[in-house]
N, C-alpha and C positions, 0 to 999 in steps of 0.2 A: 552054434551059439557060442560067443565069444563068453570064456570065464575070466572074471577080476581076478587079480592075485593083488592080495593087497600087500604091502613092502614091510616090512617089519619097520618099525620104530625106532630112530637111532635112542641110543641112552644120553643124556648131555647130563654132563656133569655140573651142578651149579659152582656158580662162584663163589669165589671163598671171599668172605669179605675182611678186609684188614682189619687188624688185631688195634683197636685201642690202644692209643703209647700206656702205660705204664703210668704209676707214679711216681717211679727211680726212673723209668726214660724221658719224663719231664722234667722233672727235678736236673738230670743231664745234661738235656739239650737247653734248659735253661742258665745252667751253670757253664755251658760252653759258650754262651754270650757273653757271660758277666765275663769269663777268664779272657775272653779276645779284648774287650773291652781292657780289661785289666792291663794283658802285656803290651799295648798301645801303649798305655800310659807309663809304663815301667819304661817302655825301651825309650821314648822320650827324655824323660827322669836320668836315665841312664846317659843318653847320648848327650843332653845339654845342661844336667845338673853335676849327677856324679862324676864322669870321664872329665871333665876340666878340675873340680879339686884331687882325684888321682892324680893328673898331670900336674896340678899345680905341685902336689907335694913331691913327687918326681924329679921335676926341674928346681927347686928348691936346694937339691943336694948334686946338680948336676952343673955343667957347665957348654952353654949351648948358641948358636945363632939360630936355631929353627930350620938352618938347611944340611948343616957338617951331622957327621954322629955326633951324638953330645959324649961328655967324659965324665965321670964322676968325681966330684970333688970333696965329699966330705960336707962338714961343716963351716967353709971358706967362703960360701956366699953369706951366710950368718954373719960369721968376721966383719966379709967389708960393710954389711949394712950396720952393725953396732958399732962400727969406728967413724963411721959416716960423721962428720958434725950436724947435719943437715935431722940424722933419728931423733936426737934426745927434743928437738925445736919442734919436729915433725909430731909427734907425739903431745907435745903441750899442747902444740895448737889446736890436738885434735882432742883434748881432753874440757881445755878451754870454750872452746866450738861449743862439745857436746853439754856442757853442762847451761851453757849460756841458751841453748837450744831447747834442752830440759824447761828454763824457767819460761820463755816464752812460748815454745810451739808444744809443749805440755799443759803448761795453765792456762793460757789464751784460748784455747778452743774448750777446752773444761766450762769459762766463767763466758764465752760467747755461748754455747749449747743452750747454759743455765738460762741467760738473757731469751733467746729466742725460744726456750721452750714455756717459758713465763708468759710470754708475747701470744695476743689473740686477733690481730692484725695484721694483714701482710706477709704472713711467717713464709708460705710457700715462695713468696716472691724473695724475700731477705734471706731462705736458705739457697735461693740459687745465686743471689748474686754472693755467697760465701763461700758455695763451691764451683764457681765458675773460673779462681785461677787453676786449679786441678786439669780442667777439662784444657788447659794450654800444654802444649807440648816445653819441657821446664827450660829449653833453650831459650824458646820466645821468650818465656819471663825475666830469664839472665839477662838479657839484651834490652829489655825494656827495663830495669833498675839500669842498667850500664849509661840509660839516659838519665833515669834520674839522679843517677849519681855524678854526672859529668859537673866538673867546678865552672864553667861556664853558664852556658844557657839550661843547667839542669834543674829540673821538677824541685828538689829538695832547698838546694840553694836560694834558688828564687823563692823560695815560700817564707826561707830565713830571711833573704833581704826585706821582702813586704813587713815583715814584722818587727824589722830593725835589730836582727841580731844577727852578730858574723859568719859568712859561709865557713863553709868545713872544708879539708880536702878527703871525703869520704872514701876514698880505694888509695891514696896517696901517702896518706899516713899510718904508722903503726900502731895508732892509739885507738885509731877507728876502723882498721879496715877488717878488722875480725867480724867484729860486734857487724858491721855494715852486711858480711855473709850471714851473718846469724838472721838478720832481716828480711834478705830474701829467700833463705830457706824457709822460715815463717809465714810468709804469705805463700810460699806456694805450695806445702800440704796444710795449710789451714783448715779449709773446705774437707777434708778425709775426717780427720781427727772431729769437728763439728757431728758430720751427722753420726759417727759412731757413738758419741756420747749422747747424740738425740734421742738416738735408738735407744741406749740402756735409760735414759732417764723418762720417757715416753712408759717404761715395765714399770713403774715404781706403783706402786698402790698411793692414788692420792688420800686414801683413809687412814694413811700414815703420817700426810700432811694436815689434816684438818685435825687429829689427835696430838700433834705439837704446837697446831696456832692454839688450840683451846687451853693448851696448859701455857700460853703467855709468851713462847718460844718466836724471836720475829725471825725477819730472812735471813741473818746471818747463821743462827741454830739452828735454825732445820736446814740450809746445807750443809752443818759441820755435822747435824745428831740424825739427818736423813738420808741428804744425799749421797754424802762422801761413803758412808757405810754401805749401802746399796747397790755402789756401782762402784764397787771397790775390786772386783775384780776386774772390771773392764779397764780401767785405772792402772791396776797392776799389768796386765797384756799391754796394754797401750805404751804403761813407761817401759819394757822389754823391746814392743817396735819401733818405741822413738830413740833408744839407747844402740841399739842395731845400724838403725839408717842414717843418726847423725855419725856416728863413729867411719863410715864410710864416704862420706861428704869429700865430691869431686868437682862435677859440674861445676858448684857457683868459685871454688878459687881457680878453675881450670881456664872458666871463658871470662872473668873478672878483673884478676890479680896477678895470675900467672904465679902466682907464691907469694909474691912481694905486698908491700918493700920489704926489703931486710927478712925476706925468710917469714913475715908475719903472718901467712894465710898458708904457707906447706903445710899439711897433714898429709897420712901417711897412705891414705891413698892416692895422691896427689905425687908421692913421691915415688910410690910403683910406678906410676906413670914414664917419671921421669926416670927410672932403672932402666926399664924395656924398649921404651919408646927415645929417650933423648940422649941419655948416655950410653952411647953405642950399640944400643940393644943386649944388656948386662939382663936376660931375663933368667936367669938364677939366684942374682940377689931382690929381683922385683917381685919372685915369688917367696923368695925365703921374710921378709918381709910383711907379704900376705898371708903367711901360713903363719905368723905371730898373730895378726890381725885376728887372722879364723879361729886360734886358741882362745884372747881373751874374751873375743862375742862370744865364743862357747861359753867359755866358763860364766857371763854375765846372763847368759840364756838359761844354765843351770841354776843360778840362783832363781832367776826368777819364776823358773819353772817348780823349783822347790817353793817359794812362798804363795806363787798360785794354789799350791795343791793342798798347801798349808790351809790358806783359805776358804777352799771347799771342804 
């Protein structure tokens, strides 16, 4: 008679089951997203913010074509651009420009916002077609004033002649062809500058408005005693961005004017241009130049960064 042997039992070990992260090993592994994330955006920042004003300030004191070693020169690119006749004109115009810019592409879109946020018809439709030059690439736009401005068969002229008053030579003369850049920089961040002031005046508590009609106050006081104070910081930012982008103003005398006539439309980034690009590729006084530029937006950035802060 056969006997069972029965086999012993192996032992199995259970398994271990994994350990819950932590909540320093999540806090980690989450904070090693945000930092990748992060040095993305640094090395970016770095490679097409920072490293060109490095460079710029670099070549500034250097003396260079972009292919030889460059040499150090000192302060000698300074030199030739303050001896320049072309700075002290370059400068007005771009002071002139800005301020002219200020009155219209500052307060135009402030006293359109107002209109269209008053407006209880149509508004959706009337804030696109106000930001619809925006959405143009700003070339298109240069070249479509370049027709209205032509002394022949252009948009402007002809609207003068129907009305029986003399055409202009709008880009020809020196009396007009500023004021005429001022134009079409104006229409074409019109549409930005709108809906940001939408936006701020959209926050206003209207029980601030119905508390000044009741004391007698018409539309004129309740935007001096409502709005303005309201949205006075956005006001303050706003004239910081507009002081910034017109003091830069290239485009409209680049494809327009060419400078002219007589020098009336050169500002002075108009005339880095012509440093690096037309006079022989002189790009040490084309930065020395822009690194004047970069100081006084600083320093107008500082103010106004000072009176923001004021006002909060």
């Amino acid at each position: 008679m056969e006997t069972l042997t029965l086999e012993p039992k192996q032992r199995t070990t259970p398994r271990r089951r994994p350990r819950p992260p932590t909540k320093r090993g999540r806090a980690a592994r989450r904070n090693l997203s945000a930092y990748g994330f992060l040095c993305a955006a640094l090395f970016c920042f770095a490679m097409f913010a920072w490293w060109p004003i490095i460079k710029e300030v670099l070549l500034s004191f250097q003396q260079t074509n972009l292919v030889d070693d460059p040499s150090w020169v000192g302060l000698d690119n300074f030199r030739t651009v303050v001896d320049d006749p072309a700075f002290g004109q370059a400068w007005r115009n771009t002071l002139v420009f800005t301020l002219l810019a200020l009155l219209c592409g500052y307060v135009v879109p402030f006293a359109v916002a107002i209109v269209l946020n008053e407006l209880r018809h149509a508004r959706a439709y009337l804030r696109f077609v106000v930001y619809l030059p925006v959405m143009l690439p700003p070339i298109v736009a240069v070249l479509l004033f370049r027709w209205f401005y032509d002394p022949g068969p252009g948009l402007f002229n002809q609207a003068l002649d129907f009305v029986g008053l003399p055409t202009l030579s709008w880009l020809d003369s020196t009396s007009t062809a500023l004021i005429s850049l001022v134009i079409v920089s104006t229409w074409m961040n019109l549409g930005a500058g709108v809906l940001i002031y939408l936006a701020a005046l959209q926050n206003i508590p209207g029980d601030l408005y119905e508390a000044a009609e009741l004391d007698g106050a018409g539309i004129l006081k309740r935007i001096w005693h409502v709005t303005i104070p309201q949205t006075r910081l956005i006001l303050l930012l706003m004239l910081m961005l507009q002081l910034v982008a017109t003091m830069q103003v290239f485009i409209e005398p680049y494809m327009l004017t060419g400078g002219g006539p007589e020098n009336a439309t050169v500002t002075v980034v108009y005339l880095m241009y012509q440093y690096a690009f037309v006079y022989g590729g002189n790009y040490g006084a084309g930065s020395a130049l822009g690194l004047m530029l970069m100081v006084v937006l600083l320093a107008v950035a500082a103010v106004q960064l000072r009176l923001t802060r004021e006002e909060k």
